[in-house]
C-alpha positions, 0 to 999 in steps of 0.5 A, spaced: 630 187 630 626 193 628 621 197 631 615 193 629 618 187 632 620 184 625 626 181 623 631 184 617 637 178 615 641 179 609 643 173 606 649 173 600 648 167 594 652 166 589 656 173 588 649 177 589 645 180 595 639 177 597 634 179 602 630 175 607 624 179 612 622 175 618 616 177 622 616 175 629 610 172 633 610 179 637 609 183 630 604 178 627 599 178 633 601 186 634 598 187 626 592 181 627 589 185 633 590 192 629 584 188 624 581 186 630 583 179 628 582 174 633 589 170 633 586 162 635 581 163 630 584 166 623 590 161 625 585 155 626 579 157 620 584 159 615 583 157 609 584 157 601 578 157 595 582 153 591 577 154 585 578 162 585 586 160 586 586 156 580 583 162 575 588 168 579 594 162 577 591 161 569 590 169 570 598 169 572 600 164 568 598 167 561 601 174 564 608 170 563 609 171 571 612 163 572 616 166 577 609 166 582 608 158 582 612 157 588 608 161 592 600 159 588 604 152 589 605 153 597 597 156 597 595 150 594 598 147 600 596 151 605 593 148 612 590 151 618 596 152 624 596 149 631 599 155 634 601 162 633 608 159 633 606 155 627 602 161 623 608 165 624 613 161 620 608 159 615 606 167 614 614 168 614 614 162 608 609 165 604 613 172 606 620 168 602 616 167 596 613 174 595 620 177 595 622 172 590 617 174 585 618 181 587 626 180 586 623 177 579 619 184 577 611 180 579 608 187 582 603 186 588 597 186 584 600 179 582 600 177 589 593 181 592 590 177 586 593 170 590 592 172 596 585 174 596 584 167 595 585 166 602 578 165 606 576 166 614 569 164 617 566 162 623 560 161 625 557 162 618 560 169 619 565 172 613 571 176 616 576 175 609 575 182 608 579 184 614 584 178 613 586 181 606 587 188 609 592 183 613 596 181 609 596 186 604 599 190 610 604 185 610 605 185 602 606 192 603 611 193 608 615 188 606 615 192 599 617 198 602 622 194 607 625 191 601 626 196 597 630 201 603 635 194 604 636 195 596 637 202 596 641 201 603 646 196 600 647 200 593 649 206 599 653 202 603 656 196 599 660 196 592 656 193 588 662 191 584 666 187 589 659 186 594 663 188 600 660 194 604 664 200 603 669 203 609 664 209 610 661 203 615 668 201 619 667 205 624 660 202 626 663 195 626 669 198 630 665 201 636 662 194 636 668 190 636 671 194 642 664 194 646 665 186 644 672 186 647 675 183 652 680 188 657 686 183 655 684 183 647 687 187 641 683 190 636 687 190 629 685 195 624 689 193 616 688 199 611 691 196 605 692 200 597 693 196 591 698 199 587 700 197 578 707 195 577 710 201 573 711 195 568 703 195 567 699 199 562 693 203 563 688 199 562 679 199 561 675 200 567 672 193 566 679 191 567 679 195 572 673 192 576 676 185 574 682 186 577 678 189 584 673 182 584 679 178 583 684 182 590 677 181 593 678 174 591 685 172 593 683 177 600 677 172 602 682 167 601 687 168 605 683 171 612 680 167 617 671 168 618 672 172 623 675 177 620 672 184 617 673 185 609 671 193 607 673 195 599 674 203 599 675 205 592 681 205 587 683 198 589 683 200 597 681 196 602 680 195 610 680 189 614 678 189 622 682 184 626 677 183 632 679 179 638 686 179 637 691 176 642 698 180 640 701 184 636 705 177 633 698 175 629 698 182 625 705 181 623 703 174 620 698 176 617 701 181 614 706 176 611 701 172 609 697 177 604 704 180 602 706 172 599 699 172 596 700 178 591 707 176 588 704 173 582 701 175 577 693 177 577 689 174 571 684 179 569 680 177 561 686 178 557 691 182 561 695 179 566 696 184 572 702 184 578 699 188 584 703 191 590 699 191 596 701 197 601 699 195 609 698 201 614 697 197 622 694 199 628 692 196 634 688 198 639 686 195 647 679 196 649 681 201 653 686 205 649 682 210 645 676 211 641 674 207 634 675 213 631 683 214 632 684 206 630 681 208 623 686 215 623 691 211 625 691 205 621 690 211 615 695 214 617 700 208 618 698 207 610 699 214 608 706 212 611 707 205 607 705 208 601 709 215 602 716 210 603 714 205 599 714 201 606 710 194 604 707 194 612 707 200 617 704 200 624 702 206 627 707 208 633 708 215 636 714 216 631 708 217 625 707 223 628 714 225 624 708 225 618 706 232 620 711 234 618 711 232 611 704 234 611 706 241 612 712 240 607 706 238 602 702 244 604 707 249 603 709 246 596 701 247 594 702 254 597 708 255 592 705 252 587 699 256 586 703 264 589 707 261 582 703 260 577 704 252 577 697 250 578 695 250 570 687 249 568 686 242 562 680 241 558 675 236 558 670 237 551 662 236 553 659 233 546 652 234 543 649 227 542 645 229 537 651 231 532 657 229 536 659 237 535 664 240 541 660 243 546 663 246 551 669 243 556 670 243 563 675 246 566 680 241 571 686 243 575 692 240 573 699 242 575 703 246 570 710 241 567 714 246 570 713 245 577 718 239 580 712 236 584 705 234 583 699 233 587 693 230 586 686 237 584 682 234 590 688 234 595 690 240 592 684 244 593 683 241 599 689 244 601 689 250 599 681 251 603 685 248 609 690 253 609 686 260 607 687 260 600 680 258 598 677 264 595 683 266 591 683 260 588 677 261 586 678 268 584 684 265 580 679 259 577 674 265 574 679 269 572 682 264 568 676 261 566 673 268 562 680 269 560 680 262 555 673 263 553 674 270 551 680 267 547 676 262 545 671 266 542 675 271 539 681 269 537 679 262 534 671 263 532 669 258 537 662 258 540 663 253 546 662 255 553 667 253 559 665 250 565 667 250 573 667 246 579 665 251 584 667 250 591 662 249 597 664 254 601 664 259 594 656 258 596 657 261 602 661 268 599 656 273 598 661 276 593 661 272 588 656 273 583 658 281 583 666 277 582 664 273 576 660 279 574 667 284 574 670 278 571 665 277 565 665 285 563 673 285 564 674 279 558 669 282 555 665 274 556 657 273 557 654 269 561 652 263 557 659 262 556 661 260 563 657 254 566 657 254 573 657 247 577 655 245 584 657 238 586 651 234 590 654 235 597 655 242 595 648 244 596 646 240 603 645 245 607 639 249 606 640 256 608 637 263 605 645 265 604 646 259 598 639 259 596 640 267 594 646 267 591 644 260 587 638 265 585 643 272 584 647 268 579 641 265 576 638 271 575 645 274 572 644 270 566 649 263 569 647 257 567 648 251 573 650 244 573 649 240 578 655 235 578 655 227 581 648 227 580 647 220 584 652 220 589 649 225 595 643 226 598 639 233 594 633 233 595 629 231 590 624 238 592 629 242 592 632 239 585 625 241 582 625 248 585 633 250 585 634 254 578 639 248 575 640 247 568 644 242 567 644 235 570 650 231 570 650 225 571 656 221 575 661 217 572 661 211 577 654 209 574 655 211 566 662 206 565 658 200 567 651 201 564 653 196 558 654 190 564 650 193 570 643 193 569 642 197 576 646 202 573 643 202 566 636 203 571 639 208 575 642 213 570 635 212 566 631 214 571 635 219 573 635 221 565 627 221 566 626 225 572 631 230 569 627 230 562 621 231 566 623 236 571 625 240 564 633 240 566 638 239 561 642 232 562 650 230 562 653 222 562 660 223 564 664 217 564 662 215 557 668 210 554 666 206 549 662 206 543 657 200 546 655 205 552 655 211 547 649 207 543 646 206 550 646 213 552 643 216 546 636 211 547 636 215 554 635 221 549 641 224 554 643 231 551 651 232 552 656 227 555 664 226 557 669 221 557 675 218 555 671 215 549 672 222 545 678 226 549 682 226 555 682 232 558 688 237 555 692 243 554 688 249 552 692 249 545 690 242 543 684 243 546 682 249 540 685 244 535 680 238 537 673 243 538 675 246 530 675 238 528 669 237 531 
């Protein structure tokens, strides 16, 4: 129930997401008194001038707008209401249809026009004017209300699999241990798919395929009650409420383990998966929601470490800590001996396919004996103190290749770097890129900096003059993953940002999502409008380069041109290109 006393139910039909909104009686009479409506009185008199409907559904008609003739078809209908029980649920019908037809792109002035057809008098006194006000409060709230349900389920759901994403379990598991009984168990899967060895890199529209079809097979083998989530890169989460023992996991757990010993069909690939389960289970009045989610993560980071098909969480995984510090100090090493390397990624000119630029990724160098994944990498050196000499390292490596760059094999291209978050906070970094610049002998056009999203979510003097300092000494900036924070679109407008990159995750699929295809083209248009620079990563194929250039996007990346690589094959590939 919302504040005003309406109703919001989400209802899944046929693979895609619909949204109902329902009034209650309480809403309705509170929004008739706010016009100085007399309930009895419009739900008695109420009624349609059938000659002004039939001209607005000509008028509609000749517009191409077919998708209004449920809601002119149930105004022709329309008969006065006995009670307010009964206006309430008519009004609600009425409420149906119009999303309907605005889920079919009909505007509101569509509707406006159909509902002024509505007519109220009594006692030869007119009071359509205020009744009109009525419901075109209703159609506007609606609307907007409509649109925060599609702007929070494109946040809160994947839109691929159409499961909410794991960010909202821990709402879900504060309710289910409210809900519990002081005997029952609360259960919490983490599972992660993995690709036999045997399978071979395939497209990421093989790859969403693959994740439709474990959602699928997922679905198939859990009962009602239980809670599907999907992470990303094929992780998902299933809440077990209202367990009676610890004997129903470990059938369950069997049960997906046999669903997944044959092979997936997806287009023409066929595709074994192996899915790795880490188990916890919680009593009522054993802990918080948070540590069964810690726990059921860790418990999976157990299986996937050991190639263990299930583990639940017991005291004993406390011994991981251990493995973690061994981790830690492997990424230590690595970076006190050089191990850690830098690859390129070339940015392209759209409008001649030249090489651009490059953005630097950290890598781990073929002669290190171990590897780790960049994110975890860096997440580990902020964790341990070494943050800023990383990004010491990161500049100076970056000046070092683009003086090479430039004046040993005559190649104009700028390099870019993914500055830290906490780097905004360092007072010392403009004066550091500084010195390295005037030491290599590089200028700052050469050096692109960019700032993910989240990076600039805290407003503050500190990141706004430094942002400015670096902006003032000549840098280019980049605001990188465009779409998936939350920047304000204010501060977007009156931060000195050069670039806009847009985030791969709504590019790859913009020849088969057409929500995709709409945001990355407000997104280009927003940017264009704001005077910036625009970027599409993520780009694959042929079909979604063509699509991009119509969106006038200046530069792109993705595996369509080049995977990232080693500096040298990188000059090789920008003298081609």
């Amino acid at each position: 129930m919302n504040k005003d006393g309406s109703s919001t139910i989400e209802l899944e039909h046929e693979g895609t997401k619909e949204v109902e909104i329902a009034y209650s009686e309480q809403a309705i009479l509170k929004k008739l008194l706010s016009y100085q409506l007399k309930p009895q009185t419009v739900y008695s008199n109420l009624k349609i001038n059938l000659n002004a409907l039939a001209q607005a559904e000509v008028s509609e008609h000749e517009t191409g707008n077919t998708f209004l003739l449920p809601l002119c078809s149930e105004l022709k209908n329309w008969q006065p209401s006995q009670n307010l029980k009964t206006f309430t649920n008519d009004i609600n019908h009425l409420v149906f249809l119009w999303l309907n037809a605005i889920q079919e792109d009909a505007g509101t002035q569509s509707i406006f026009n159909l509902l002024k057809c509505f007519e109220l008098s009594t006692f030869g006194i007119s009071n359509s004017s205020k009744l009109h006000c009525f419901l075109f409060d209703l159609v506007a709230e609606t609307v907007q209300q409509y649109q925060q349900l599609q702007l929070n389920y494109v946040q809160n759901f994947n839109a691929n699999t159409q499961l909410p994403n794991s960010s909202q379990i821990s709402t879900a598991l504060e309710k289910a241990i409210r809900n519990a009984d002081d005997k029952q168990l609360i259960g919490l899967f983490s599972m992660q798919f993995q690709l036999s060895k045997n399978n071979p890199i395939f497209s990421h529209t093989i790859s969403m395929g693959l994740s439709k079809k474990i959602t699928a097979i997922l679905h198939q083998n859990i009962s009602l009650e239980h809670q599907l989530y999907y992470g990303d890169n094929l992780q998902f989460d299933i809440l077990l409420p209202n367990l009676a023992s610890d004997i129903q996991t470990n059938l369950l757990a069997a049960k997906l383990q046999r669903a997944f010993e044959q092979m997936i069909f997806v287009g023409n690939q066929s595709v074994l998966v192996t899915p790795f389960i880490g188990c916890a289970l919680q009593k009522k009045s054993a802990g918080k929601a948070h540590d069964l989610y810690d726990h059921a993560r860790l418990a999976l980071e157990s299986a996937v470490f050991k190639q263990q098909h299930v583990v639940v969480y017991s005291e004993i995984l406390k011994e991981l800590l251990s493995v973690q510090n061994n981790l830690e100090n492997k990424v230590i090493e690595a970076f006190a001996s050089d191990s850690l390397t830098l690859f390129f990624q070339p940015l392209v000119n759209l409008k001649d396919l030249t090489c651009a630029g490059a953005e630097l990724l950290l890598r781990w160098s073929e002669k290190a004996d171990y590897s780790v994944y960049p994110n975890l990498t860096v997440e580990i050196l902020n964790k341990v103190g070494k943050g800023k000499l990383f990004t010491r390292w990161l500049i100076n490596s970056a000046c070092r290749y683009s003086a090479e760059l430039m004046y040993e094999h005559q190649l104009d291209v700028y390099l870019t770097i993914n500055l830290r978050a906490e780097d905004l906070y360092d007072t010392e970094l403009p004066h550091l890129l500084l010195q390295a610049l005037a030491l290599w002998k590089v200028s700052p056009k050469n050096i692109v900096l960019e700032i993910t999203e989240n990076g600039i979510l805290e407003h503050n003097e500190t990141t706004d003059s430094i942002i400015n300092e670096l902006a003032q000494s000549g840098f280019k900036l980049a605001l990188d993953d465009f779409g998936t924070g939350f920047s304000s679109l204010s501060r977007l407008r009156n931060m000195p940002i050069d670039l806009i990159k847009i985030d791969q995750s709504f590019v790859r699929d913009i020849t088969h999502s057409k929500d995709d295809f709409e945001i990355v083209k407000s997104i280009a248009a927003l940017a264009h409008s704001l005077g910036k620079e625009v970027l599409a990563e993520g780009v694959e194929n042929k079909d979604c380069l063509a699509l991009i250039k119509k969106m006038k996007i200046h530069k792109c990346q993705g595996y369509f041109f080049a995977k990232p690589m080693p500096f040298d094959k990188f000059v090789k590939w920008a003298k081609q290109h």
